[in-house]
RODO-166084 format. One record per residue (C-alpha): y, z, x. Coordinates in steps of 0.02 Angstrom, whole numbers, plus 50000, padded with zeros to 5 digits. Example, Ala and Ser with C-alpha at 12.3 -4.5 7.8 and 13.67 -1.06 7.14 Angstrom:
+-------+-------+-------+
!     y !     z !     x !
+-------+-------+-------+
! 49775 ! 50390 ! 50615 !
! 49947 ! 50357 ! 50684 !
+-------+-------+-------+
This chain:
+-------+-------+-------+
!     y !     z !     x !
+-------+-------+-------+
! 55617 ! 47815 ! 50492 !
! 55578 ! 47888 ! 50311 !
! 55561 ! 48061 ! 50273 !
! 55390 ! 48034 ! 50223 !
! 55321 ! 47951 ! 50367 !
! 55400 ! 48096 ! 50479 !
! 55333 ! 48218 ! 50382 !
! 55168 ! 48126 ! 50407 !
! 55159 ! 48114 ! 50584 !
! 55200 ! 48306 ! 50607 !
! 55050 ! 48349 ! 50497 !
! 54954 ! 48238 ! 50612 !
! 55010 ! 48302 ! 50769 !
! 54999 ! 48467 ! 50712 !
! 54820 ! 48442 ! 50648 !
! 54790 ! 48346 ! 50812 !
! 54853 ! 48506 ! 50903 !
! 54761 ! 48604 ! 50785 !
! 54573 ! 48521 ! 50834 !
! 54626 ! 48533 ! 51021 !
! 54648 ! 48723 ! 51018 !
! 54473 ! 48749 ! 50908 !
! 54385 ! 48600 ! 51042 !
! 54435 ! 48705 ! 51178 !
! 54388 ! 48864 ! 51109 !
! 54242 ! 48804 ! 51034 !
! 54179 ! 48756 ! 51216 !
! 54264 ! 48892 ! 51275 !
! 54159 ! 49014 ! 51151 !
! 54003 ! 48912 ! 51212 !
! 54035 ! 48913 ! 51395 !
! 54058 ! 49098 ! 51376 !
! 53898 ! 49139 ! 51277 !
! 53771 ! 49015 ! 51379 !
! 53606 ! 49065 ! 51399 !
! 53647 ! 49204 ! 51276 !
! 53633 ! 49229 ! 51092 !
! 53794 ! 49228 ! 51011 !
! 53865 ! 49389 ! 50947 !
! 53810 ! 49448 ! 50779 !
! 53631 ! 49386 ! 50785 !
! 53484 ! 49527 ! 50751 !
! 53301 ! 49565 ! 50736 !
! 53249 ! 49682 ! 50595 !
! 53389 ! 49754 ! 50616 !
! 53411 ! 49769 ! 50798 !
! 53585 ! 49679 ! 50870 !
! 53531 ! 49573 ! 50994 !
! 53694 ! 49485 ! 51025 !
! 53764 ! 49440 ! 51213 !
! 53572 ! 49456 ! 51267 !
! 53489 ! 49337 ! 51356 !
! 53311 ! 49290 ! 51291 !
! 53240 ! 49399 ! 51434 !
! 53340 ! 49554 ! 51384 !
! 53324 ! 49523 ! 51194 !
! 53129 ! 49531 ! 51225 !
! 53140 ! 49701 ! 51302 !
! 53241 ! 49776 ! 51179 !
! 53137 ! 49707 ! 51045 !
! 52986 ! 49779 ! 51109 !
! 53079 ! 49954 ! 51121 !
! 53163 ! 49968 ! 50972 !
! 53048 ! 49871 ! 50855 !
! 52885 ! 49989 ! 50797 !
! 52737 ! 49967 ! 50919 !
! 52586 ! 49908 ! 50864 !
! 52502 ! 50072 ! 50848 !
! 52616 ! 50137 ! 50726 !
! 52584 ! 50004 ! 50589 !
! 52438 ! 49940 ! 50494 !
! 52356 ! 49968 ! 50343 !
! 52249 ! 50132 ! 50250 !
! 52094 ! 50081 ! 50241 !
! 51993 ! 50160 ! 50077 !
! 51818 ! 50153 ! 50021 !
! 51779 ! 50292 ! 49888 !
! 51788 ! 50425 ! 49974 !
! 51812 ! 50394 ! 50134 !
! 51981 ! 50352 ! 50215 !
! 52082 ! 50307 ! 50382 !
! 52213 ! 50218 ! 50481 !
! 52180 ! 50050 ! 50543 !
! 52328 ! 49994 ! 50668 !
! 52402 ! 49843 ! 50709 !
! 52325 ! 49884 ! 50881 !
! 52172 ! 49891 ! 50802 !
! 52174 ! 49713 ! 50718 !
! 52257 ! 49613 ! 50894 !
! 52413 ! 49590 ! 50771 !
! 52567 ! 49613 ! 50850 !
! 52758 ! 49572 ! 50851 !
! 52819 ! 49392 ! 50963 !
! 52960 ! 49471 ! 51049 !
! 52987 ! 49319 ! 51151 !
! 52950 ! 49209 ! 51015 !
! 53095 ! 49328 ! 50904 !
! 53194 ! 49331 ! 51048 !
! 53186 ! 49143 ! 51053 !
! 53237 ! 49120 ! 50893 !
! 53396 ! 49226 ! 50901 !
! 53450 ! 49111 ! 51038 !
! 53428 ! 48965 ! 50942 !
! 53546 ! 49022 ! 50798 !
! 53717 ! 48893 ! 50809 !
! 53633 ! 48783 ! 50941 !
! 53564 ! 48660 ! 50813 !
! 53646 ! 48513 ! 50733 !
! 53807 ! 48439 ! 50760 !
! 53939 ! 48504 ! 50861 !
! 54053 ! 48565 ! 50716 !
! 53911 ! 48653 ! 50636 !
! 53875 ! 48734 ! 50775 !
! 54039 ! 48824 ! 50792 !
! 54067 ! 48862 ! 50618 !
! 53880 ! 48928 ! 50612 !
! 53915 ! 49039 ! 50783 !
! 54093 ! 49108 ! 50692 !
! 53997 ! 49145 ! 50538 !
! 53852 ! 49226 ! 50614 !
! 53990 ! 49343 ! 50729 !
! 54093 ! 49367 ! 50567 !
! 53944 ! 49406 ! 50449 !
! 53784 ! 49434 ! 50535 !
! 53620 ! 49315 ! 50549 !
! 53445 ! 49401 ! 50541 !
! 53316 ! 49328 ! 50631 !
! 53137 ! 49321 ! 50536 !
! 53021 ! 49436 ! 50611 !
! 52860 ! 49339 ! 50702 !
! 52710 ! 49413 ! 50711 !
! 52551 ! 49363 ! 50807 !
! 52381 ! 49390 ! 50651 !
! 52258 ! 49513 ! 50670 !
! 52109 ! 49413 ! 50762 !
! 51988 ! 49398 ! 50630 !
! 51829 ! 49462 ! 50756 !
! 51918 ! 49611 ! 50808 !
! 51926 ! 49652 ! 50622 !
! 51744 ! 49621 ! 50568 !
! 51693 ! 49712 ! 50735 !
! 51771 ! 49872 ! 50674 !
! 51732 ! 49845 ! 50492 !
! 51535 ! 49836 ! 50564 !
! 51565 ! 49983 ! 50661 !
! 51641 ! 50088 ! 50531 !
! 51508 ! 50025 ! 50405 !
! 51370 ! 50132 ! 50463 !
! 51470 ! 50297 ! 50454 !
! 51518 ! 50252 ! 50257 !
! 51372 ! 50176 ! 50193 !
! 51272 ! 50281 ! 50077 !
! 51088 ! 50219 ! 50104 !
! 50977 ! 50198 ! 49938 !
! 50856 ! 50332 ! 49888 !
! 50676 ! 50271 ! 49863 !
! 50574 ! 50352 ! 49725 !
! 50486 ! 50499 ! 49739 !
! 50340 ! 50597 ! 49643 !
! 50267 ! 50767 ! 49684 !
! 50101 ! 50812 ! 49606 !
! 50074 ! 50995 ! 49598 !
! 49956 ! 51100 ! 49494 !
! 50121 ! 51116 ! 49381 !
! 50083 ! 50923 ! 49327 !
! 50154 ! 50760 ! 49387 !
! 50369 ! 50740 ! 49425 !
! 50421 ! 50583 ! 49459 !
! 50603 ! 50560 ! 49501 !
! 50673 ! 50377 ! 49502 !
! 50754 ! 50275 ! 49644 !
! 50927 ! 50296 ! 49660 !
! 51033 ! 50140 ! 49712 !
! 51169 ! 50154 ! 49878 !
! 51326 ! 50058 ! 49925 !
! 51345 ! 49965 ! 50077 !
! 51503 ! 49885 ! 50142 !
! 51522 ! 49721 ! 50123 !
! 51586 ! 49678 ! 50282 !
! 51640 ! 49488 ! 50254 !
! 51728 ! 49532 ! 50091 !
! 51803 ! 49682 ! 50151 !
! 51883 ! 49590 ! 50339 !
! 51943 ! 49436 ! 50223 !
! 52055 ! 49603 ! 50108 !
! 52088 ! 49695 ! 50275 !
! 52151 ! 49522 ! 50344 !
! 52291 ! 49476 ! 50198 !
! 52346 ! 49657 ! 50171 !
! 52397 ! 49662 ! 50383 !
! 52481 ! 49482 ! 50338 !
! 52554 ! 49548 ! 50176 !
! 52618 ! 49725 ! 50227 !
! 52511 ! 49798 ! 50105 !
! 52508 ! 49984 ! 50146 !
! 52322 ! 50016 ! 50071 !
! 52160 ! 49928 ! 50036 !
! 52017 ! 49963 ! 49958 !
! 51873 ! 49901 ! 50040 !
! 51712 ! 49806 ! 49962 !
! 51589 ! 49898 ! 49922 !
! 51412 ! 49839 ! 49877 !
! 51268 ! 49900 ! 49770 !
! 51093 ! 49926 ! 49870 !
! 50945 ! 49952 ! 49766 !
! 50805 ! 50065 ! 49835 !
! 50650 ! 49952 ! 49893 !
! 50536 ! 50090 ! 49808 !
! 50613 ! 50096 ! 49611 !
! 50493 ! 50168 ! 49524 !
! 50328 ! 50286 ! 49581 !
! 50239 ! 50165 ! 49536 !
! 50069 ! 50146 ! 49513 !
! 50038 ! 50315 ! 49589 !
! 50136 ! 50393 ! 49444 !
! 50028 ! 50322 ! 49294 !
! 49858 ! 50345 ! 49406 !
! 49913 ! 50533 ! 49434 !
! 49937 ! 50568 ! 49238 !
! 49792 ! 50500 ! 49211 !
! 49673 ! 50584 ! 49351 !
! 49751 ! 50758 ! 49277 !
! 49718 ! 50719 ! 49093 !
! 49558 ! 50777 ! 49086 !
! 49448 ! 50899 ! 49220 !
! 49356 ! 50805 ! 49355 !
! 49177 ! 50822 ! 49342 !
! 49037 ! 50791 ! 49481 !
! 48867 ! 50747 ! 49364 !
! 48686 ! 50814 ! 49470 !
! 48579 ! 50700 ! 49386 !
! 48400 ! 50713 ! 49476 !
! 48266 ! 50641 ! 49373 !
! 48121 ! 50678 ! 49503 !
! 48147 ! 50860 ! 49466 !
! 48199 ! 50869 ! 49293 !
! 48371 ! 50922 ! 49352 !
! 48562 ! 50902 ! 49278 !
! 48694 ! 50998 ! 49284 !
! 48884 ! 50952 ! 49282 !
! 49006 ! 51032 ! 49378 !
! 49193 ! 51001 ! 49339 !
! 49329 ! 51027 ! 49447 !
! 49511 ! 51116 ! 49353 !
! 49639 ! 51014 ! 49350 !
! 49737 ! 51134 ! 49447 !
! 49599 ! 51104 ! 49608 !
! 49599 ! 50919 ! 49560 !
! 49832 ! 50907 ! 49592 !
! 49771 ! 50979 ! 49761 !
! 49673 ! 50835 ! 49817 !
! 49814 ! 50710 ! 49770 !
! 49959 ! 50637 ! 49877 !
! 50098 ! 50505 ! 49835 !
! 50144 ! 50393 ! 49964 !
! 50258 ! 50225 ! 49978 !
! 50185 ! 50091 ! 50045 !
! 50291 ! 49947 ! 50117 !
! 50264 ! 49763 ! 50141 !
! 50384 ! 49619 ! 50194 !
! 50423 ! 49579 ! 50024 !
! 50373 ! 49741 ! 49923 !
! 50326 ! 49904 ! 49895 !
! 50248 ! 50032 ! 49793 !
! 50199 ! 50205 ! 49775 !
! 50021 ! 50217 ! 49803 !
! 49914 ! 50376 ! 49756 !
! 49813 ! 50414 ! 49884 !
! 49660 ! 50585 ! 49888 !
! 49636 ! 50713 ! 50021 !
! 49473 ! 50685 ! 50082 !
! 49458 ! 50854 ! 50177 !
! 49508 ! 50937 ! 50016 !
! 49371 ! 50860 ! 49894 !
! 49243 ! 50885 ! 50046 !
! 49289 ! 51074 ! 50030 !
! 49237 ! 51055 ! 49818 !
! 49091 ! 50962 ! 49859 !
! 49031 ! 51080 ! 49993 !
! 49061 ! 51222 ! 49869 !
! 48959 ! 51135 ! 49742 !
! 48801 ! 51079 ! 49853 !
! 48729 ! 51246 ! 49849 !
! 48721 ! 51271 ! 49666 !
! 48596 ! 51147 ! 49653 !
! 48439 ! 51272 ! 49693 !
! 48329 ! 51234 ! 49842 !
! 48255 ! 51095 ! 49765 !
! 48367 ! 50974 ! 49789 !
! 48505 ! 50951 ! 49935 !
! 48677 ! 50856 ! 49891 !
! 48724 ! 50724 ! 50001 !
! 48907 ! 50773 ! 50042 !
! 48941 ! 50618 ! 50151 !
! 48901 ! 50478 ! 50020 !
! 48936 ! 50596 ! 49875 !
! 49102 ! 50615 ! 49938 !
! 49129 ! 50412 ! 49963 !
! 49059 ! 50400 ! 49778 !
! 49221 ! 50546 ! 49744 !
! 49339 ! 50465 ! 49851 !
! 49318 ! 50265 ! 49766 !
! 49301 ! 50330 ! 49580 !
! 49487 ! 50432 ! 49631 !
! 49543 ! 50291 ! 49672 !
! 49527 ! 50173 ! 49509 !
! 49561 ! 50363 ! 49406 !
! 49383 ! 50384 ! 49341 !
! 49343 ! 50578 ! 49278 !
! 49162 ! 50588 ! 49328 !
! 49048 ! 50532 ! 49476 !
! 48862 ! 50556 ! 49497 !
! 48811 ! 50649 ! 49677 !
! 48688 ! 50577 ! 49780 !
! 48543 ! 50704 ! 49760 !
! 48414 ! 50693 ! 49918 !
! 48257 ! 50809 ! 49928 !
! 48219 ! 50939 ! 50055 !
! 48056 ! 50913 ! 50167 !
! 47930 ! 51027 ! 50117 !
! 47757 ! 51121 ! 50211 !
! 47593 ! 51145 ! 50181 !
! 47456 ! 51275 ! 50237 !
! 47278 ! 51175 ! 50261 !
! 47162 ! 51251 ! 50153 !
! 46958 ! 51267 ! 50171 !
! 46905 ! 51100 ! 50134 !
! 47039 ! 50989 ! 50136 !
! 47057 ! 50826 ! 50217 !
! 47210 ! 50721 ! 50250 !
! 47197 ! 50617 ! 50122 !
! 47186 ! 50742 ! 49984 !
! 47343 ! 50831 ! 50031 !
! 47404 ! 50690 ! 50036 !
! 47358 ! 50628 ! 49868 !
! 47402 ! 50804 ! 49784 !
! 47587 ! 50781 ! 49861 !
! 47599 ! 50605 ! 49794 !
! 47597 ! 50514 ! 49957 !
! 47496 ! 50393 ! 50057 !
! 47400 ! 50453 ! 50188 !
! 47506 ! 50354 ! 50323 !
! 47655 ! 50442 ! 50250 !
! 47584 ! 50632 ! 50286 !
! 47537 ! 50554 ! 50443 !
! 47706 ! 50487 ! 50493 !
! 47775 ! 50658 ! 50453 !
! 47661 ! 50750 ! 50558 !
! 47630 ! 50635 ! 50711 !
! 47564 ! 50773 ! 50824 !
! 47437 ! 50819 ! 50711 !
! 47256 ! 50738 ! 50704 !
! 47196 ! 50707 ! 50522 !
! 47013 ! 50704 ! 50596 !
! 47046 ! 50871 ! 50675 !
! 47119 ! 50987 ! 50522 !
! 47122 ! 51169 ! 50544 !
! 47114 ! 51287 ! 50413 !
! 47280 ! 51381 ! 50402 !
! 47392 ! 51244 ! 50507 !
! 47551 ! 51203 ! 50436 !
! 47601 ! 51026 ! 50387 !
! 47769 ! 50952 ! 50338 !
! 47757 ! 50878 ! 50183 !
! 47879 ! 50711 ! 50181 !
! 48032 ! 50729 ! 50069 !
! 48001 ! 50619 ! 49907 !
! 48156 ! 50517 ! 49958 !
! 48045 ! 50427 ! 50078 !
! 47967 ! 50337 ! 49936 !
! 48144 ! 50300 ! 49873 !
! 48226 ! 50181 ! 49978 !
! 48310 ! 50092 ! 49840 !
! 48442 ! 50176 ! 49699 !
! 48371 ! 50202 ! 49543 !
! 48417 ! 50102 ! 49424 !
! 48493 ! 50188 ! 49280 !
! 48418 ! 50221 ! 49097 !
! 48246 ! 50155 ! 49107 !
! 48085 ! 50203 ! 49166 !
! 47893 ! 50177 ! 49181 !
! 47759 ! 50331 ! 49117 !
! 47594 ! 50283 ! 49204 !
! 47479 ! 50390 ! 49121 !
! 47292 ! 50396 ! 49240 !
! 47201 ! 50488 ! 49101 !
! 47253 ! 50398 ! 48947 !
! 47255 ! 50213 ! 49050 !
! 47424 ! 50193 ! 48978 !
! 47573 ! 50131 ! 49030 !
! 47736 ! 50170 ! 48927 !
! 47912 ! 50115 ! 48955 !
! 48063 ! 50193 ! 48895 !
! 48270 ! 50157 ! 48900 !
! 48399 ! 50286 ! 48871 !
! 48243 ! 50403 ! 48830 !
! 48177 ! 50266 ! 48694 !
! 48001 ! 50184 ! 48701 !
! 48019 ! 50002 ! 48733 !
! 47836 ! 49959 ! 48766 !
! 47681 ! 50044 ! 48763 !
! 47535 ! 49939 ! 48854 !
! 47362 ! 49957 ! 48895 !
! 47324 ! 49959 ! 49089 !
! 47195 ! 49999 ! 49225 !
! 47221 ! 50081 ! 49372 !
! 47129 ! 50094 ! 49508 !
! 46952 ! 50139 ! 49567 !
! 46907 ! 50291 ! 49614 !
! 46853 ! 50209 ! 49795 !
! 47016 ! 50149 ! 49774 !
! 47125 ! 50262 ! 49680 !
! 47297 ! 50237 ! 49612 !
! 47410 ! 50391 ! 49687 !
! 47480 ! 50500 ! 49558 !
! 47685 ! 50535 ! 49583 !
! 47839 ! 50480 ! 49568 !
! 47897 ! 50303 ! 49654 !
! 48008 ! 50170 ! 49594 !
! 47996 ! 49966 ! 49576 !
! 48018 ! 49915 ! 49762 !
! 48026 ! 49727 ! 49745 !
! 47965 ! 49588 ! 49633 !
! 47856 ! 49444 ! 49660 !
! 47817 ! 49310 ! 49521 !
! 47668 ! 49271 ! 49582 !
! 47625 ! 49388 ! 49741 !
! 47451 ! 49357 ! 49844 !
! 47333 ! 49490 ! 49925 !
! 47224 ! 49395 ! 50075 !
! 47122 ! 49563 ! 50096 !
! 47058 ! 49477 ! 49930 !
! 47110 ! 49338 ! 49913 !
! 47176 ! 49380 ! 49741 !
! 47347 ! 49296 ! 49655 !
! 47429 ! 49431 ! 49580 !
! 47532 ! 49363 ! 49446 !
! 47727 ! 49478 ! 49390 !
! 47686 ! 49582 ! 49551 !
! 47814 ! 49720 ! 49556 !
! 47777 ! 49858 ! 49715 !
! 47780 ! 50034 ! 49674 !
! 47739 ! 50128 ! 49835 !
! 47673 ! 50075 ! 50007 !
! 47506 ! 50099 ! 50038 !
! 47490 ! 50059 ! 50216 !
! 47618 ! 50002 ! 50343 !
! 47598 ! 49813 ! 50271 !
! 47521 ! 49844 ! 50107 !
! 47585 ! 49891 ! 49947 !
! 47520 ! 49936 ! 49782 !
! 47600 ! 49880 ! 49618 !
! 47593 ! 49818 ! 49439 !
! 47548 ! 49668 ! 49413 !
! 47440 ! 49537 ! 49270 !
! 47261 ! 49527 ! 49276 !
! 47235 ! 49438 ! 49427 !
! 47139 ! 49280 ! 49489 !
! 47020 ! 49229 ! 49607 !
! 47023 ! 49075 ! 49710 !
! 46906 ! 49014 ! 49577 !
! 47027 ! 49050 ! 49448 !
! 46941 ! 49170 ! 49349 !
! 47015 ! 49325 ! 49304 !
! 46971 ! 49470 ! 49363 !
! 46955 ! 49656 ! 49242 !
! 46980 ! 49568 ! 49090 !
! 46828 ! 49655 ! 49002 !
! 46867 ! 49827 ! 49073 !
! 47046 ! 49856 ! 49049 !
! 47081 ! 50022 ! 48988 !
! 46967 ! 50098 ! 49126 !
! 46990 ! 50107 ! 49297 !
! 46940 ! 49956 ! 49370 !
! 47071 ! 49893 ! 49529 !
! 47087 ! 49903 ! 49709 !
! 47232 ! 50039 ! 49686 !
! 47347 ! 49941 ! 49599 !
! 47403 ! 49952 ! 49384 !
! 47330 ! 49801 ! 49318 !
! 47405 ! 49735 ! 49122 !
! 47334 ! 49602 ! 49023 !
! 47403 ! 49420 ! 49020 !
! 47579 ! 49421 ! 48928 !
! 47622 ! 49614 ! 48947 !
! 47629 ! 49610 ! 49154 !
! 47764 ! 49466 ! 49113 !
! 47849 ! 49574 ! 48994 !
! 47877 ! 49706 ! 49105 !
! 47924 ! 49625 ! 49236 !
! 48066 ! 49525 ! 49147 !
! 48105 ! 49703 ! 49074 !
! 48116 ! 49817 ! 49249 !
! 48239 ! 49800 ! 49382 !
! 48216 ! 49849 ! 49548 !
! 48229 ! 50028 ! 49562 !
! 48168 ! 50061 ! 49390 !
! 48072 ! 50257 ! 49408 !
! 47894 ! 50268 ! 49403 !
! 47797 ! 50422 ! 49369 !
! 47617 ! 50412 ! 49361 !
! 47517 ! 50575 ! 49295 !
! 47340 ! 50624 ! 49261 !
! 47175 ! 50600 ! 49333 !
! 47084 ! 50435 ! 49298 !
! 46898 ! 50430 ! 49238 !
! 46769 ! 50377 ! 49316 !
! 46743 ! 50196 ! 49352 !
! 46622 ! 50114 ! 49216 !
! 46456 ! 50083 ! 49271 !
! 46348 ! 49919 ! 49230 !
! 46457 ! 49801 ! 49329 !
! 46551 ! 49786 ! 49478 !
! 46745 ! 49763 ! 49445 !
! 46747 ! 49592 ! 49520 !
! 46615 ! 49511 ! 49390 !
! 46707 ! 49584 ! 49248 !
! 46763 ! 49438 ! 49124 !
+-------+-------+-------+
């Protein structure tokens, strides 16, 4: 037998002898170690060799950190705290780990399996750590709970008006968390290991930015003084009475007003305050005339309001008496007060005008009986009985000056003060049966009658009545103006225009009756 071919076969044999030692320790090494993990395996450092999976789990979960001791710092400006694994639901898989160290040389083929059990005993094999996430809901739940102790709400505008003048201080934005943002960070940095996050912060503008409009109303309310104009043209009376602009920062209050979709700083007034001013006021108008506080001070409150500087008071009339003197009758006191009969009447209903007694007292009706309607500003009528004229005027300028006739002394027009009541184009008295043509009413004769201006007027013949007379007294009580001028005026005079009518007339002309005048 050659050399060679010996030497062959004893490298076989050996080699042969060789693979039947490292076979039988092989399954000797595995029979040994199974349903353990082969020496040399760890978990983050912990040697869990010779364990079984059972016993590898508890030691993991002793020697490995616990889930309260890790997590993440949690920062949002300047607020800051520790947010645990225990917090998130994120925590180690023991068995899982434990699982995996077992598996380490128990893959593959046979002869990788030994070599990779010798080389994990002879050098060491680290198992990967496993780790159950943070549950997502857990996070946001404890991101919404922590957002209302860091949020720094938003600071609405403000404006204090004080005698001092007007300060308004501008809305200041906030932060609030923003909680999806902030779980999504919170999230990756307990998947990353990051050992701090800062959290997401949002801007929050104020719903109120600006004092506005009560800012620019409240400048310019205390620009100027606030004056309350008496303007009484029945007694000859103004005055104006203006209020410091120190009293008028008292009456004056800022306050937001909200809506579903806005807001704004309205300026709202202290009624109790500027009824206090106007009560201080009313008696400084002499015992003439008495200020009506209630509807004064609704005048006050709605001129405030759209920052007007001036407001004219409601000026009503006291009642007045009257001691019967020798000789008089109802109807002259009356008359000398400027009134109807009915009206005295009215105001003394327990009295009997057939049945006067010298030295009884009678009320005399306040002149704002005969007033029912505002007067209407800047014009006015001058009846005059003596000259049979009838002026007008606007903002104290003669308009028109017309020739009139008033009425009979049967029938007298009353002299006083009264105001255009209504207006009738073409108005018709059945007591007889006359068309008065531009009727305007001036003051209420009876219960259901009124006297008035109006054009000459016509009979159910058509002829006009007065024409030849006018300039004297000639009418059933009313002011009578020749064809064109009635129509003037009464295109001319609102309702509510003033009346005064002054004088005595003359006598009626004699020759003729009224009615067969031409």
């Amino acid at each position: 037998m050659p050399r060679w071919f010996r030497l062959v076969l004893a490298g076989l044999i050996t080699l042969l002898a060789i693979c039947i030692v490292v076979g039988a320790g092989a399954i000797a090494y595995h029979v040994t170690y199974n349903g353990r993990i082969y020496p040399g395996v760890s978990v983050h450092g912990v040697d869990v060799g010779g364990l079984t999976t059972e016993e590898a789990t508890t030691v993991l979960i002793e020697r490995l950190p616990t889930p309260a001791a890790q997590g993440a710092g949690l920062r949002a400006g300047e607020h800051f705290w520790r947010f645990t694994w225990a917090d998130a639901g994120q925590a180690y898989d023991y068995a899982g780990m434990a699982m995996a160290a077992y598996q380490v040389a128990r893959q593959g083929p046979w002869y990788e399996q030994v070599l990779a059990a010798w080389r994990a005993r002879l050098q060491g094999q680290a198992v990967e750590l496993l780790i159950i996430p943070a549950d997502p809901a857990r996070v946001k739940t404890a991101l919404e709970r922590a957002a209302t102790l860091i949020s720094v709400p938003p600071i609405d505008a403000q404006l204090q008006v004080s005698p001092q003048g007007v300060a308004p201080v501008a809305g200041q934005p906030g932060q609030a968390l923003d909680v999806e943002a902030s779980t999504a960070r919170v999230l990756q940095a307990l998947a990353d290991g990051t050992a701090e996050v800062e959290l997401v912060m949002a801007s929050v503008s104020p719903r109120l930015a600006e004092a506005e409009p009560a800012h620019t109303l409240a400048r310019s309310l205390l620009a100027q003084p606030f004056t309350l104009i008496a303007d009484d043209p029945l007694t000859g009376y103004h005055a104006e009475f203006p209020a410091p602009l120190e009293r008028v920062a008292t009456w004056l209050r800022a306050v937001p007003e909200y809506a579903p979709d806005s807001a704004r700083m309205v300026l709202e007034t202290e009624e109790a305050a500027v009824q206090a001013w106007l009560f201080e006021v009313a008696p400084q108008l002499g015992p003439e005339r008495v200020l009506d506080v209630a509807e004064t001070l609704a005048r006050t409150m709605a001129a405030l309001a759209t920052g007007e500087h001036q407001v004219e008071g409601r000026i009503r009339h006291p009642e007045g008496t009257y001691v019967v003197q020798p000789g008089d009758i109802f109807f002259n006191i009356a008359y000398q007060h400027g009134f109807p009969q009915w009206r005295l009447e009215e105001a003394n209903p327990d009295v009997d005008p057939e049945a006067l007694a010298i030295g009884m007292e009678l009320v005399v009706p306040s002149i704002d009986v005969l007033f029912p309607e505002p007067l209407a500003p800047g014009k006015r009528i001058e009846l005059s009985l003596s000259e049979q004229r009838l002026r007008a005027y606007e903002n104290e300028q003669l308009v028109y000056e017309f020739t009139c006739s008033s009425g009979m002394s049967s029938t007298p027009t009353i002299a006083g003060q009264f105001q255009v009541l209504f207006k009738e184009p073409n108005a018709f008295a059945p007591r007889w049966d006359l068309e008065m043509p531009y009727f305007m009413a001036v003051y209420q004769e009876g219960p259901e009658f009124f006297n008035g201006i109006h054009e000459l007027p016509i009979t159910s013949s058509g002829r006009r009545l007065w024409a030849g007379v006018l300039g004297w007294p000639a009418s059933y009580g009313c002011i009578i103006l020749d064809v064109g001028d009635a129509e003037t005026l009464y295109k001319w005079a609102p309702v509510g225009t003033l009346v005064r009518i002054t004088g005595v007339a003359p006598g009626t002309p004699t020759g003729a009756e009224p009615e067969e005048s031409q």
